[in-house]
ZAGU-478939 format. One record per residue (C-alpha): x, y, z. Coordinates in Angstrom, 1 decimal. Each point is the difference from the previous one (the first is absolute). Layout:
// ZAGU-478939
PT:xx:yy:zz
PT:X:Y:Z
...
END
This chain:
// ZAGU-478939
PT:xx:yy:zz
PT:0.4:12.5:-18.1
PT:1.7:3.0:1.4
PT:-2.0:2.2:2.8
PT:0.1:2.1:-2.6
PT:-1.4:-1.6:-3.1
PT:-3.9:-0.2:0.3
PT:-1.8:-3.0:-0.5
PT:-1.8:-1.0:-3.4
PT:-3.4:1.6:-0.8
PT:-2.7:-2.2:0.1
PT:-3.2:0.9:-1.9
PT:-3.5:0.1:2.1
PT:1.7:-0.4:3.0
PT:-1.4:-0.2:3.2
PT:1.4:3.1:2.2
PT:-0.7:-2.0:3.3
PT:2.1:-2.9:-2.3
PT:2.8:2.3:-1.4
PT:2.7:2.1:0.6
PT:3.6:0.5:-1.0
PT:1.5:-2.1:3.0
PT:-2.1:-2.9:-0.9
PT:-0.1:0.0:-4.1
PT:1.9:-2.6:-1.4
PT:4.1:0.6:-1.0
PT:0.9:1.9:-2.9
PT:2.1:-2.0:-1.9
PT:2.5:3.2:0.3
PT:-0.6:-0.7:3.5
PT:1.0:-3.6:-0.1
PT:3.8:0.2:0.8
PT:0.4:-1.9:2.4
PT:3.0:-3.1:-0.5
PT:0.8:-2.9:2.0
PT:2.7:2.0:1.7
PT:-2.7:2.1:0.8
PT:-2.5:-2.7:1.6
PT:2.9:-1.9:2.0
PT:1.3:3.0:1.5
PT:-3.5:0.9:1.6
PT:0.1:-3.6:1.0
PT:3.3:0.4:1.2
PT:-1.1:3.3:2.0
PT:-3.2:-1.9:1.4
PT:1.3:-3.2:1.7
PT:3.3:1.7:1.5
PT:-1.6:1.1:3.6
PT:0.2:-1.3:3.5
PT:-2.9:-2.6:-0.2
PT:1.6:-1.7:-3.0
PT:3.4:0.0:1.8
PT:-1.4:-1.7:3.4
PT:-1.8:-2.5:-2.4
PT:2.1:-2.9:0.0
PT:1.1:0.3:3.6
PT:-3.4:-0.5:1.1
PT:-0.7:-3.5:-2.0
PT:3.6:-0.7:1.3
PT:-1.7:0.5:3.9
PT:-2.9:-2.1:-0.9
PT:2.8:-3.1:-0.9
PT:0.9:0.6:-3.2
PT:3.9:0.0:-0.9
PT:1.7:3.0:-2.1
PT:-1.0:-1.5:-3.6
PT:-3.8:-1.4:0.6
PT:-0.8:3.7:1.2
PT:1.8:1.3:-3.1
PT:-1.5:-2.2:-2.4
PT:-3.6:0.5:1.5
PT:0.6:3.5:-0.6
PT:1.1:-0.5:-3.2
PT:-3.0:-2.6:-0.7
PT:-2.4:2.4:0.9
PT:0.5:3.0:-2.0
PT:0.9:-2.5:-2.6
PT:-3.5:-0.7:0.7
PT:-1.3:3.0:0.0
PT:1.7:1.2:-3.1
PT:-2.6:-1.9:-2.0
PT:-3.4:1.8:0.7
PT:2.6:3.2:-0.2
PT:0.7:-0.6:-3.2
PT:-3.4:-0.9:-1.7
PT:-1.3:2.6:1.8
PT:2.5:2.5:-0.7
PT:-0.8:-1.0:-3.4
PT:-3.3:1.4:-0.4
PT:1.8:3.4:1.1
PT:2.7:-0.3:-3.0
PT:-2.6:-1.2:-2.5
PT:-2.4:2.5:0.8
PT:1.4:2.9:1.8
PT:-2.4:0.0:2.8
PT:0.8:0.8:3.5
PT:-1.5:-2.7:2.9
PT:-3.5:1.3:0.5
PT:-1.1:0.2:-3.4
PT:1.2:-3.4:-0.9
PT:-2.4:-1.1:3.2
PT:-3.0:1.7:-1.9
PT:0.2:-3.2:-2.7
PT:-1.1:-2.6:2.3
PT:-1.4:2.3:3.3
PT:-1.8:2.6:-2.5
PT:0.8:3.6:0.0
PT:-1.6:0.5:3.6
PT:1.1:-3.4:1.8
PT:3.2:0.8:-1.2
PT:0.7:2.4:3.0
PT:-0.3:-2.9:2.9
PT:2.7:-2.0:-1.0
PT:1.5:3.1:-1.3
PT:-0.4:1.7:3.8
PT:0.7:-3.3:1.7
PT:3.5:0.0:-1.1
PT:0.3:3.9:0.1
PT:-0.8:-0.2:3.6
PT:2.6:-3.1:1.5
PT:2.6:2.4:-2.3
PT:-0.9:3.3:2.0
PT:0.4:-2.1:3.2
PT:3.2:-1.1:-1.1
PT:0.8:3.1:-0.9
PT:-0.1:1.8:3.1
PT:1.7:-3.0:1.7
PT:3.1:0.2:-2.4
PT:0.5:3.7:0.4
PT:-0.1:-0.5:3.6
PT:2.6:-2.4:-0.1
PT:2.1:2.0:-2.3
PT:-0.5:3.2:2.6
PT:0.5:-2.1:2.7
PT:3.4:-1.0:-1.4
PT:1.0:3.4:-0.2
PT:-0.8:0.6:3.4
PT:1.6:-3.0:1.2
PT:3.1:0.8:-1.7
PT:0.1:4.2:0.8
PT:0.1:-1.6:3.7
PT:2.9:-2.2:-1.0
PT:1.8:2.8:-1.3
PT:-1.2:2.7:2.4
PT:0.7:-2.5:3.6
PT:-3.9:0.2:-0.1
PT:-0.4:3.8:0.2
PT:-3.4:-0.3:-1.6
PT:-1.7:-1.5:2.4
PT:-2.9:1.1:2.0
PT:-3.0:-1.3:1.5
PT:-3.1:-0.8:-2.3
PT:-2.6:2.4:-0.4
PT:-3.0:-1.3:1.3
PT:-2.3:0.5:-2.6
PT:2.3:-1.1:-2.7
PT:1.6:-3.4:2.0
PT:3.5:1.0:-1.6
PT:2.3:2.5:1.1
PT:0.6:3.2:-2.3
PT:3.1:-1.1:-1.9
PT:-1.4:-3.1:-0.6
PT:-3.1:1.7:-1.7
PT:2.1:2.4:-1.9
PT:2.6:-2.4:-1.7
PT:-3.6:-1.6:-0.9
PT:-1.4:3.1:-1.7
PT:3.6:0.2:-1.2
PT:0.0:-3.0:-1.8
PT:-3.7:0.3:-1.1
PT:0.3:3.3:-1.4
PT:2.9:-1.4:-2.9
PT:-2.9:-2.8:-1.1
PT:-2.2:3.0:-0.6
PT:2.6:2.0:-1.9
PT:0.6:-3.2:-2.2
PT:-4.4:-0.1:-0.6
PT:0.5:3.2:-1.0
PT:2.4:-0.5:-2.7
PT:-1.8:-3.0:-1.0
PT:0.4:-3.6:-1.7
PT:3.2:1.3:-1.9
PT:1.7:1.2:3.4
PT:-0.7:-3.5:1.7
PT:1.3:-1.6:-3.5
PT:3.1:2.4:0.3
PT:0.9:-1.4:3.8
PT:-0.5:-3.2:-0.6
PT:2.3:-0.3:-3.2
PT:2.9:1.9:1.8
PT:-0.8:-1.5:3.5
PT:-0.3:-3.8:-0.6
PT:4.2:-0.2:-0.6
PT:0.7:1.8:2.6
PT:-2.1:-2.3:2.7
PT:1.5:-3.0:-1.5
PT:3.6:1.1:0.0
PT:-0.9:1.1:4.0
PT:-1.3:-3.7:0.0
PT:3.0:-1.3:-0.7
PT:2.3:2.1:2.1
PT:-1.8:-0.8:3.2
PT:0.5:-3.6:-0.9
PT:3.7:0.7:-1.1
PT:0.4:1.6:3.7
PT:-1.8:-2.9:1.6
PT:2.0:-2.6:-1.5
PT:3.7:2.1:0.9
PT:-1.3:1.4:3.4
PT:-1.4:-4.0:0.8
PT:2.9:-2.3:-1.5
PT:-3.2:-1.4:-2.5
PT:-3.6:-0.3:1.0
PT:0.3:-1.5:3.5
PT:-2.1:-3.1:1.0
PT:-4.0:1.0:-1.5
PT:1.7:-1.4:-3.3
PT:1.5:-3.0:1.5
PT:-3.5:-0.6:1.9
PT:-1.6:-2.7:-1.0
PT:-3.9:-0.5:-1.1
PT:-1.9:-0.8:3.4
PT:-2.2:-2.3:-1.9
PT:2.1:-2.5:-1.0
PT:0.4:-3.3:1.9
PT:0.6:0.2:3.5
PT:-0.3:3.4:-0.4
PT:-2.4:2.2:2.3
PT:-2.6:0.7:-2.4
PT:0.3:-3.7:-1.5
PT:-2.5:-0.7:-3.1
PT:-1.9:3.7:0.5
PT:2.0:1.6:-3.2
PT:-3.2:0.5:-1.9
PT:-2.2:1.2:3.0
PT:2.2:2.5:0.2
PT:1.2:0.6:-3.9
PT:-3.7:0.1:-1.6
PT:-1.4:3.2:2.0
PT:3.4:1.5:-0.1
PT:0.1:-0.7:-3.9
PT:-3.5:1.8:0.5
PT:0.9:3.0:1.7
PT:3.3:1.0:-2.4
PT:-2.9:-0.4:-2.9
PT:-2.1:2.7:1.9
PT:2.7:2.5:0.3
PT:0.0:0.7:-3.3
PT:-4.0:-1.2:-0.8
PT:-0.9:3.8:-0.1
PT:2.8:0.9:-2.8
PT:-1.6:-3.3:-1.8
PT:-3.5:2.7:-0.4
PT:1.2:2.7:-0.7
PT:3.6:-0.5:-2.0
PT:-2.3:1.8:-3.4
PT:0.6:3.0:1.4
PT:4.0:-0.2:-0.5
PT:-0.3:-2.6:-3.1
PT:-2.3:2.5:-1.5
PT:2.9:2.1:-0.9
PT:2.5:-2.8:-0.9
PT:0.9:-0.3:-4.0
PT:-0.3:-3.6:-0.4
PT:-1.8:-3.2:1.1
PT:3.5:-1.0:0.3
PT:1.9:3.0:2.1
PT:-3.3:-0.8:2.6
PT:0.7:-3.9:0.2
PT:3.9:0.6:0.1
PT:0.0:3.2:2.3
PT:-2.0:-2.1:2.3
PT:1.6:-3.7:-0.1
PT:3.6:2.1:0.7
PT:-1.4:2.4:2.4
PT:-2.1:-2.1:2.0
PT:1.0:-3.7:1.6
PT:3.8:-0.1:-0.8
PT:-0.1:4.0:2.3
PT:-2.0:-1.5:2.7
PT:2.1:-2.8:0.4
PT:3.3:1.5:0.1
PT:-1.5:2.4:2.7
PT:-1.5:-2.7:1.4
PT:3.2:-1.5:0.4
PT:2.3:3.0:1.2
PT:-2.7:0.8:2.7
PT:0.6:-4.0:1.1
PT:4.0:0.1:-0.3
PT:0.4:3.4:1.3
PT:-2.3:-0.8:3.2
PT:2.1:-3.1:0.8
PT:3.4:2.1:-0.5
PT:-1.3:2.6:2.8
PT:-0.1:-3.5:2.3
PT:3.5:0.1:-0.4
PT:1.0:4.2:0.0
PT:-2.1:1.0:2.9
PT:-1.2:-3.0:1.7
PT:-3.2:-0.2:-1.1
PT:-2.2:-0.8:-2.8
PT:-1.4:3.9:-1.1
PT:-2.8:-0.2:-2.9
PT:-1.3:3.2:0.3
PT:2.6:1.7:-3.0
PT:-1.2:3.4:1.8
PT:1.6:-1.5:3.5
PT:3.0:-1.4:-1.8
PT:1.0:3.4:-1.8
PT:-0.3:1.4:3.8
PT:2.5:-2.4:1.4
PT:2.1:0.7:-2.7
PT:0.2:3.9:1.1
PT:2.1:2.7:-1.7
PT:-0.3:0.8:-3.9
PT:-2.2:-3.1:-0.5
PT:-2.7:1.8:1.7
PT:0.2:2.7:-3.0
PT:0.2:-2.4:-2.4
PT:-2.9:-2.3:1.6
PT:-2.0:2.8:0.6
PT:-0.1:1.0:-3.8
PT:-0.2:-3.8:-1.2
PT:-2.5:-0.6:2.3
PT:-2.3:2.6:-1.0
PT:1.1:-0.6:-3.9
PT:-1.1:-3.4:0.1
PT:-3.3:0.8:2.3
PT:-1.1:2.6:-2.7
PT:0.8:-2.2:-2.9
PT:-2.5:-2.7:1.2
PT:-2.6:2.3:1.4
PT:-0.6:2.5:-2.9
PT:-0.4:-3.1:-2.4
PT:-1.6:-2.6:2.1
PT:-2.1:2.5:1.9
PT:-0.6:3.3:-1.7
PT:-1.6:-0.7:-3.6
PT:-2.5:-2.5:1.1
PT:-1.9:1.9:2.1
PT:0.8:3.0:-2.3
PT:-1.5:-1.7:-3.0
PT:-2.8:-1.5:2.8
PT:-1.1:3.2:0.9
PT:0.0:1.5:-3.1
PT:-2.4:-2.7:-1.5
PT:-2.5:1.0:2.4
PT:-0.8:3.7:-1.4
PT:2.3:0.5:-3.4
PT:-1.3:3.3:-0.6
PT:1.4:1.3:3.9
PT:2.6:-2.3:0.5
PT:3.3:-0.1:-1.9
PT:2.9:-2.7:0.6
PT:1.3:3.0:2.1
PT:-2.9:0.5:1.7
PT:-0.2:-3.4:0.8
PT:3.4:-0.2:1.3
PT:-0.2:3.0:2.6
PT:-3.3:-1.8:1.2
PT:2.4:-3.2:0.6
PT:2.3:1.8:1.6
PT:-2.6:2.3:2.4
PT:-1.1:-3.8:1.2
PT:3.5:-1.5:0.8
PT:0.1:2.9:2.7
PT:-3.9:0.0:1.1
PT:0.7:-4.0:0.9
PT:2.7:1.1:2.3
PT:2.1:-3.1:-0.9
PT:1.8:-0.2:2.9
PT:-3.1:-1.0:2.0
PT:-1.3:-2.3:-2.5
PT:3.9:-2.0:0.3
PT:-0.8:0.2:3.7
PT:-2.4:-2.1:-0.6
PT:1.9:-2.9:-0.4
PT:-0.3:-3.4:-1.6
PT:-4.0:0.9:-0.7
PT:0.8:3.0:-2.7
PT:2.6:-2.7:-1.3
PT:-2.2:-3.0:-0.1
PT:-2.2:2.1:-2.0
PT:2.5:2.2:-2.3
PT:1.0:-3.9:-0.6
PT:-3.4:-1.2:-0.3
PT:-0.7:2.1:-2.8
PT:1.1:-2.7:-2.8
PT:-3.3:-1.9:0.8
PT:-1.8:3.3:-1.4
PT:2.8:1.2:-3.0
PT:0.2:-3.8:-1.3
PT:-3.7:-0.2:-1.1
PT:0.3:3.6:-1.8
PT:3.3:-1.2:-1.9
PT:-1.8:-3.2:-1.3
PT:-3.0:1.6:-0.9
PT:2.5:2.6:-2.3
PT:1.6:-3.1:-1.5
PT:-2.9:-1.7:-0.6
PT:-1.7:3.1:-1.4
PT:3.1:0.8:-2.3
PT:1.4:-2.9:-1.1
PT:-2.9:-2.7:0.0
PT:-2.9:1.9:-0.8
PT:1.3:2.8:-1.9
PT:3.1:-2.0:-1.7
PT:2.0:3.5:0.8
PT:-2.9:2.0:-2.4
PT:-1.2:3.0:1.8
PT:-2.3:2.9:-1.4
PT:2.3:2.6:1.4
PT:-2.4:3.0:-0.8
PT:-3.1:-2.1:1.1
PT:1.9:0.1:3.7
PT:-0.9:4.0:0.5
PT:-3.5:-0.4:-0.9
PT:-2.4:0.2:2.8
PT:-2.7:-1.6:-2.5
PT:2.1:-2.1:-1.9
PT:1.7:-3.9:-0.6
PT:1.3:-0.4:3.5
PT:-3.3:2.1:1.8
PT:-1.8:-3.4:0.7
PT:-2.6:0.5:2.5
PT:0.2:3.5:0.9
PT:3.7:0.0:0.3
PT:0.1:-2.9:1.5
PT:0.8:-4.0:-1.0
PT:-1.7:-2.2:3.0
PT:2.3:-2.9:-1.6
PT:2.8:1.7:1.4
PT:-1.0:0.7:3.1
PT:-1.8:-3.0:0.0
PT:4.0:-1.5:-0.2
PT:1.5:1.8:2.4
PT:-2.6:-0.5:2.8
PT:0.2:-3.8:-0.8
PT:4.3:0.2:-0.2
PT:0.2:1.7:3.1
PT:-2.4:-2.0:2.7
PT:1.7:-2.9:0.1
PT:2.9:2.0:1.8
PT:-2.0:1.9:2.3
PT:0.0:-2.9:3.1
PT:3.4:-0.4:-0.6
PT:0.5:4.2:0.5
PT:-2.4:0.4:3.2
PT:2.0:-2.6:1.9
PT:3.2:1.6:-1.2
PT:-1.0:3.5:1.7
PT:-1.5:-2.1:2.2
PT:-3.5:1.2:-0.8
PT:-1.2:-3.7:1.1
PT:1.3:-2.4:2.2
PT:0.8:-3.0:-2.6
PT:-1.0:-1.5:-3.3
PT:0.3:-3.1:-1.7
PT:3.6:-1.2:-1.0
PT:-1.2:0.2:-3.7
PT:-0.7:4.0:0.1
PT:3.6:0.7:1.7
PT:1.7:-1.9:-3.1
PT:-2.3:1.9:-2.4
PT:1.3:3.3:1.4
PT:3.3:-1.2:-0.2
PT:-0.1:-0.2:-3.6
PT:-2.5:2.9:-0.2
PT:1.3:1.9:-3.2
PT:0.2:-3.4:-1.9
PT:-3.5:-0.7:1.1
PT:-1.4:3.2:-1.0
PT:1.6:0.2:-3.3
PT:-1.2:-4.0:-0.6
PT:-3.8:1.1:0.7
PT:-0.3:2.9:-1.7
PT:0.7:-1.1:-3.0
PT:-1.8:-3.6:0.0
PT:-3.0:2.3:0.9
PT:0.8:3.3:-2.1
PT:0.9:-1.9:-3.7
PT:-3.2:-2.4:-0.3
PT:-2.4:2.8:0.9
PT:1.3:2.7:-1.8
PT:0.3:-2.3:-3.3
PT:-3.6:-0.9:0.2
PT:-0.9:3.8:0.6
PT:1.9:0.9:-3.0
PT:-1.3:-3.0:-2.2
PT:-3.4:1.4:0.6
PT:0.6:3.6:-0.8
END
């Protein structure tokens, strides 16, 4: 659906259900092709944390081609509750929150709905203060640090700093403004771009280097006689975890981009191309490229805003626009139309997708992000944590959609404050009733993580290491028997 092409009309609609934003796709407004889907993909996963990926796993004793492939296992992974959710959104035309409303009711719909709205406006603000902070950071390159200054007290960040942040910040809001077809529009033109910029930084690495230096030729440290002898799954399982979970809040709310897509098919294929075979090969430049910079300056340099630093003259240009290309890409997708959609289910008749989006974007700069990253491993334990809480939701939508409902949905019923899906008051206590149950098993295992408490049993640290898996896995063993036998009873 185009920004511009209004939703379908639904009869006897709810107006604190309905609104344009929300209604479900036009089949005018379905024009979305694989080429389409794959280049939002492609625009999503190119960014700094996917690039530093694999050299972290690599630190933790993997060699070059387990981190790879464990980044490529994961989304691989992930790509499955993508695509049958994203299905719903293709079928139907329904944007994230309404589908919600068939198994949490047309009111419980906005917890879920707000839960992952709110870890994306937190993410928000932290990836446009990255992407202004890498403006900054390379103006000083370019300038022999003629920006600097001392912090403003009130602020914790010195005036340029803050600036290049409202800089930044101020071109997502011009992109809410223009709407879905704008962030449609960047993507598609974007995603070649990043890849052939992908590619060149390897090319340089490899010429600059002589090849890839010795992180390639490493070996794994958990083969015999190794350091890290017989550990290889302690340390693959929860990082297989955590590479599901960076993309476990895309696996809720992929409806609202496969709402627009033509075909079941252009959604599966625009996916399954965009997603695990892009991750990997970024994966694997950010791995190759950090071992070459052993070699060119000395040093191992993972930081890709560091590297383009050290690299000085034009590069700084041409990193500087790459840089905030590729932090744009991923943010307005990933971390705009959540929230936007979130906020917007809350009070259709006020709130438009627009509406929504300025809201998400008026939070990323009331967090002041820069203070929250100050806060070190805590925020990320928790921004990490949050699979334990998005796995449950994304079984209870499979379980809803494709077990109960056999892919069947009363798409009208969905806007009705009174109707099919208004259970008790809004509200169905099966589903809550799952996630409460998916979720607690995963809570010790959290509170020693932030170190809330001092230690748990063994068991609860391997449950939270497998925390998404365990979540989806409950939910549904609880959600599909219960709701059957509500159904069955009528």
């Amino acid at each position: 659906m185009s920004s511009s092409e209004p939703g379908r009309m639904i009869e006897g609609a709810s107006p604190r259900l309905y609104n344009s934003d929300l209604a479900p796709t036009t089949e005018v407004g379905r024009n979305w092709s694989w080429l389409n889907i794959a280049a939002l993909w492609v625009g999503m996963v190119v960014c700094v944390p996917t690039y530093m990926l694999a050299g972290g796993m690599v630190s933790a004793g993997m060699n070059w081609w387990q981190a790879v492939m464990t980044v490529f296992l994961g989304n691989l992974i992930i790509l499955v509750p993508m695509v049958l959710i994203g299905h719903a959104g293709t079928k139907h035309g329904v944007p994230f929150p309404v589908l919600l409303r068939s198994s949490f009711g047309t009111v419980g719909a906005n917890i879920p709905s707000l839960l992952r709205g709110l870890v994306a406006c937190g993410w928000f603000g932290i990836q446009t203060w990255i992407g202004g902070n890498a403006i900054y950071t390379l103006l000083n390159v370019a300038t022999d640090n003629a920006v600097v200054s001392e912090p403003i007290a009130w602020l914790g960040i010195n005036f340029a700093q803050f600036m290049c942040f409202i800089a930044f910040w101020a071109v997502h809001v011009w992109f809410i403004a223009k709407g879905t077809d704008s962030i449609r529009w960047l993507e598609t033109y974007a995603a070649p771009f990043l890849i052939a910029m992908g590619l060149l930084l390897l090319g340089w690495a490899y010429v600059q280097a002589d090849g890839f230096g010795q992180m390639l030729s490493t070996p794994s440290q958990f083969t015999e006689g190794g350091p890290k002898e017989g550990q290889f799954w302690s340390v693959f399982i929860p990082q297989l975890t955590a590479m599901v979970g960076f993309w476990a809040t895309l696996a809720l709310n992929i409806p609202d981009f496969t709402r627009y897509a033509a075909s079941q098919e252009d959604q599966l294929k625009g996916q399954a191309l965009g997603l695990p075979p892009t991750m990997a090969l970024f994966a694997f430049i950010g791995v190759a490229v950090t071992s070459a910079t052993v070699v060119i300056y000395g040093k191992p340099i993972a930081d890709p805003v560091e590297l383009m630093g050290q690299m000085g003259g034009s590069a700084v240009v041409i990193a500087l626009f790459v840089l905030a290309v590729a932090t744009l890409t991923t943010n307005l997708a990933a971390n705009v139309v959540a929230p936007a959609n979130g906020f917007a289910n809350l009070n259709p008749e006020k709130i438009s997708f627009k509406m929504g989006g300025f809201i998400t974007a008026g939070l990323g700069v009331a967090i002041f992000p820069w203070k929250l990253l100050s806060g070190g491993a805590y925020v990320f334990t928790w921004l990490i944590g949050y699979s334990a809480l998005l796995g449950p939701i994304a079984g209870i939508l499979i379980a809803d959609y494709f077990f109960v409902r056999k892919t069947e949905l009363n798409v009208d019923e969905l806007f009705k404050a009174d109707g099919e899906y208004s259970f008790n008051n809004g509200w169905n206590p099966i589903a809550v009733l799952s996630l409460v149950l998916a979720v607690l098993p995963n809570v010790p295992g959290f509170l020693f993580q932030i170190k809330a408490i001092e230690s748990v049993p063994e068991i609860f640290n391997q449950i939270y290491s497998q925390a998404w898996f365990v979540g989806v896995f409950i939910s549904m063993l609880v959600y599909i028997p219960l709701m059957k036998k509500h159904l069955a009873k009528g």
